[in-house]
C-alpha positions, 0 to 999 in steps of 0.5 A: 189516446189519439189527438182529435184536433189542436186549437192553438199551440203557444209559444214565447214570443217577444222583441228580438231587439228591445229591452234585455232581447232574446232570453235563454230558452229552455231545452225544446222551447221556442221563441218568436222574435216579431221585430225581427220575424225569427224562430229559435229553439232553445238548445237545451244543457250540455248535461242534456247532451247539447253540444252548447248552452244557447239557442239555435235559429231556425230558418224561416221565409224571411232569413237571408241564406246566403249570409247564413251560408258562411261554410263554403270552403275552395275544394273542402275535403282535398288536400288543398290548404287554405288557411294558415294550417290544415285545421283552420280552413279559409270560410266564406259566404255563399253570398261573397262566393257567388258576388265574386262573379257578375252577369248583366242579368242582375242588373236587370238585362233580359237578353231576350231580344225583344225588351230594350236592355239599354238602361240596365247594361248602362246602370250595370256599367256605372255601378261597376265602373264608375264614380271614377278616382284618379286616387282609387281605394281598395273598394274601387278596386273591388269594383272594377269585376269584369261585367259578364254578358251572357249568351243572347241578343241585348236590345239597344235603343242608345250607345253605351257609353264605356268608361276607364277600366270597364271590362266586358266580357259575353259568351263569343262573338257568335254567343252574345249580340247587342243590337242597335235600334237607333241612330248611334254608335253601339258602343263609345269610350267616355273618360273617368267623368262620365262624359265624352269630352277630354278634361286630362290625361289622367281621366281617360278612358284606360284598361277597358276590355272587351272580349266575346261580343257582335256589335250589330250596327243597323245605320250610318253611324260607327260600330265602336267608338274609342276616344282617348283610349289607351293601354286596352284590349279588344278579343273576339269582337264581330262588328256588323253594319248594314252597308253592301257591295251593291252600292258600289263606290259609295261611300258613307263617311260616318258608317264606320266599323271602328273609329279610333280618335283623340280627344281635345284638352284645354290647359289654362289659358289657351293651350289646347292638346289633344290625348290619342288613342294609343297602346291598344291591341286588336285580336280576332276582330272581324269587321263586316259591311261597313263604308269603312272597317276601320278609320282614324285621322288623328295622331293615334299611336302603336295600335295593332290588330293581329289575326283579324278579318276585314270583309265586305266593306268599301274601304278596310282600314283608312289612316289619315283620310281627312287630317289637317297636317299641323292641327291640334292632335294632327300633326302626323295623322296615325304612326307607328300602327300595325297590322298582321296575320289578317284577312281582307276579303271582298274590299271594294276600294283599297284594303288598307289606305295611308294617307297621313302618316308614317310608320305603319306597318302591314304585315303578312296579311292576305288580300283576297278580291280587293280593289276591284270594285266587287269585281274580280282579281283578273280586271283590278281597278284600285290598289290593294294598299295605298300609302301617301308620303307625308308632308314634312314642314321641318326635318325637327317636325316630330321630336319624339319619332324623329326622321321620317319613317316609311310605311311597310308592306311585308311579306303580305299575300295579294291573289291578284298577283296570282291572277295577274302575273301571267295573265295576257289579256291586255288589261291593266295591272294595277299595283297591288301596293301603291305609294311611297313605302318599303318592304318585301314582296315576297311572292312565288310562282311556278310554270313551265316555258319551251323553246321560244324562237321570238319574245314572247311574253313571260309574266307582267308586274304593276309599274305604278311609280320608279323601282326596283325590282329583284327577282330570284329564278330556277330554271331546269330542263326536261328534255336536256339536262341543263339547270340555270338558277340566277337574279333578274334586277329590274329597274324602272323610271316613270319619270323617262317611262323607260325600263331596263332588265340584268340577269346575273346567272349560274348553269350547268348541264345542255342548253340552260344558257340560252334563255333571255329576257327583255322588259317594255313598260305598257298603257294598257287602259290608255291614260298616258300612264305606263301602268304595267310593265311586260317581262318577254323572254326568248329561248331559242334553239338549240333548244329542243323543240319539245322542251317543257322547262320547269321554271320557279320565280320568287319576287323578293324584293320592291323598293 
């Protein structure tokens, strides 16, 4: 008999949470629970064939799947064991499974570079991050989960403000942009309060990382900001400002690619100290058209950037421009720093500039077309690397540092000594590396050299300061078959503006023993300072008048 139509079909209904509750349903039978919006159905007997006497819950629009989703299991079926034995497998929600990871889009940020993310990023930050305890629980453990950014463009319209133990990690700096709308830093450390203002040394900022970001600067302001910050790390960071070479030897003091400071402690009654940025590392950073790439005056200590590039700026990194030896939180400006295995790239003034402080360490870098205000490496205006030598009120002046410690350049690659070691047209060689400091130079050319019946000029070096020079040479003939290896000492006194070469050398063969050299120090930009120093060399007959001698120099060593 065929079902025409169906006015109502009835089924027991009643409060899930009132009075006995939901009551044993017959097998087959349903039951609405209306406090509650669920649907049962009663499982019927076990003699029936039930697995259990009950009722089973059937899911409806209002159900939560995720909380009834409780059976997911890491790799279910493998051989990996998760519980305590292979029978009782680890079981978890799929709402715990997928909250073990966090993008900013939960939080509501689009990425969609059009609508201002600002508030949402912020409130992702503080929901994680903050509230802060000096005495953290286990939940606040559970909180601090790195905050994932996702492939986009995130439209600011205020800095964010980055507390302790804030990790924030995007898709690559190529992948994930947040763009500055205003006149602020993009990104700027607070300490465990909230807030910008230093209260101890337990609250500041701490453990923050960041890794896989562009932070697009569009005014004068910094990139990144990290006051007080310690013991963090930043990975794969692009930081782009708006400055260009077109403005020449302009330079903006706050347009900052990176600006590491401490910050002010008052301890009761008037004691002030200042907590520095310390124990930070810095790796495959990238910092572009900014006044200055990056920039501290303060007493911020064993920071290292590594396997970074500086490129495009008016300064790269500055130390110390504007300390006040013996204020609060300078009484040495920045020590004890390092960088290395980094790129500085179209620098207009000096790629690294130390002005207060000591023990910084620059180390096989690679200076291409810097100090040369946007020009090239052939007509140089500025040092590569400046380093002052500080003052020091008191041999006692630093306990913890004790003596006085240099700044060092080591094995660092400049390629205006390649432009400029044997360039003879009459211009002024500007020391790649300016100042007091110590270090190998350790730079290697190769060129060929003839019968020379007068001296001629050989290869020139910058004089900017007294030194000494120590130069390895092999020298072989091609006619003849004479070799000569040996060790030029140059030594230089500005003071008396004079100048004296040695050679301590071993040969063999014909004619290896006639080669010569004398040295004149030289003001080739005519400003009463003898800048550059000319190394001549002779080697006359018996010489043959077609030899083309293969001549290898390393200059190993300035101090």
């Amino acid at each position: 008999m065929a079902i025409v139509s169906i006015s109502r079909i009835q089924i027991r209904r009643g409060r899930k949470n009132l009075g006995s509750g939901l009551p044993q349903l017959a097998g087959g039978e349903l039951g609405w629970a209306v406090d509650t919006q669920e649907l049962y159905i009663g499982n019927g007997a076990v003699s029936e064939g039930a697995p259990a006497v009950g009722n089973s819950k059937v899911l409806t629009e209002h159900d939560n799947l995720f909380t009834l989703s409780d059976q997911y299991t890491y790799r279910n079926g493998s051989n990996i064991q998760t519980g305590v034995t292979s029978a009782t497998p680890i079981k978890r929600s799929l709402q715990n499974r997928l909250d073990d990871n966090i993008d900013a889009k939960s939080f509501g940020a689009t990425g969609d570079g059009s609508t201002d993310d600002t508030l949402a990023l912020q409130r992702a930050i503080d929901q994680l991050f903050l509230p802060w305890s000096s005495s953290p629980d286990a939940d606040t453990y559970k909180k601090r989960i790195a905050l994932k950014l996702s492939a986009g463009l995130y439209k600011i319209t205020n800095s964010l403000k980055l507390p302790p133990y804030a990790s924030i990690i995007g898709d690559g700096s190529d992948k994930t942009v947040i763009n500055q709308t205003g006149v602020f830093p993009v990104l700027e450390t607070i300490n465990g309060e909230g807030i910008a203002a230093q209260t101890s040394e337990l609250n500041q900022a701490t453990n923050i990382e960041l890794k896989g970001l562009t932070l697009n600067s569009n005014t004068t302001q910094p990139g990144l900001v990290l006051a007080s910050c310690k013991n963090s790390s930043f990975t794969d960071i692009n930081v782009k400002g708006p400055w260009t070479q077109d403005l020449g030897a302009s330079m903006v003091a706050t347009q900052i690619g990176i600006k590491i400071s401490g910050t002010l402690d008052v301890i009761p009654p008037f004691t002030s100290i200042l907590w520095p940025s310390k124990d930070n590392t810095f790796e495959k950073i990238k910092v572009s058209n900014f006044s200055y790439a990056v920039s501290s005056d303060d007493d911020v200590v064993h920071n290292t950037f590594n396997n970074s590039i500086i490129e495009e700026c008016g300064y790269g990194i500055v130390f110390g421009e504007n300390t006040t030896l013996g204020g609060v939180g300078q009484a040495t400006g920045p020590i004890n720093n390092t960088i290395s295995n980094s790129k500085f790239i179209d620098i207009n003034l000096q790629g690294i500039w130390i002005k207060h402080g000591q023990g910084n360490i620059s180390e096989a870098n690679n200076f291409s077309m810097v100090g040369n205000d946007a020009g090239l490496d052939t007509a140089p205006k500025h040092s590569v690397i400046k380093f002052h030598l500080p003052t020091v009120s008191s041999p006692t002046w630093d306990s913890t540092l004790g003596p006085f410690q240099g700044n060092v350049s080591s094995n660092d690659f400049f390629s205006r000594t390649q432009a400029m070691i044997r360039n003879f047209n009459n211009i002024a060689y500007i020391t790649e590396v300016e100042g007091a400091y110590s270090g190998n130079f350790d730079f290697t050319t190769k060129f060929n050299i003839g019968q020379l019946n007068a001296y001629t000029d050989f290869l020139r070096l910058p004089t900017d300061t007294s030194k000494t020079i120590h130069m390895n040479y092999v020298y072989k003939n091609t006619v003849d078959t004479g070799m000569r290896k040996g060790t030029l000492k140059i030594l230089i006194d500005k003071e008396n503006n004079t100048s004296h070469i040695s050679d301590d050398y071993d040969f063999q063969g014909t004619n290896a023993d006639q080669l010569n050299f004398q040295v004149t120090l030289n003001d080739l930009d005519a400003d009463a300072n003898f800048e550059t120093l000319v190394v001549q060399a002779i080697n006359p007959a018996p010489v043959n008048s077609l030899e083309s001698a293969n001549v290898t120099i390393q200059i190993q060593n300035i101090s």
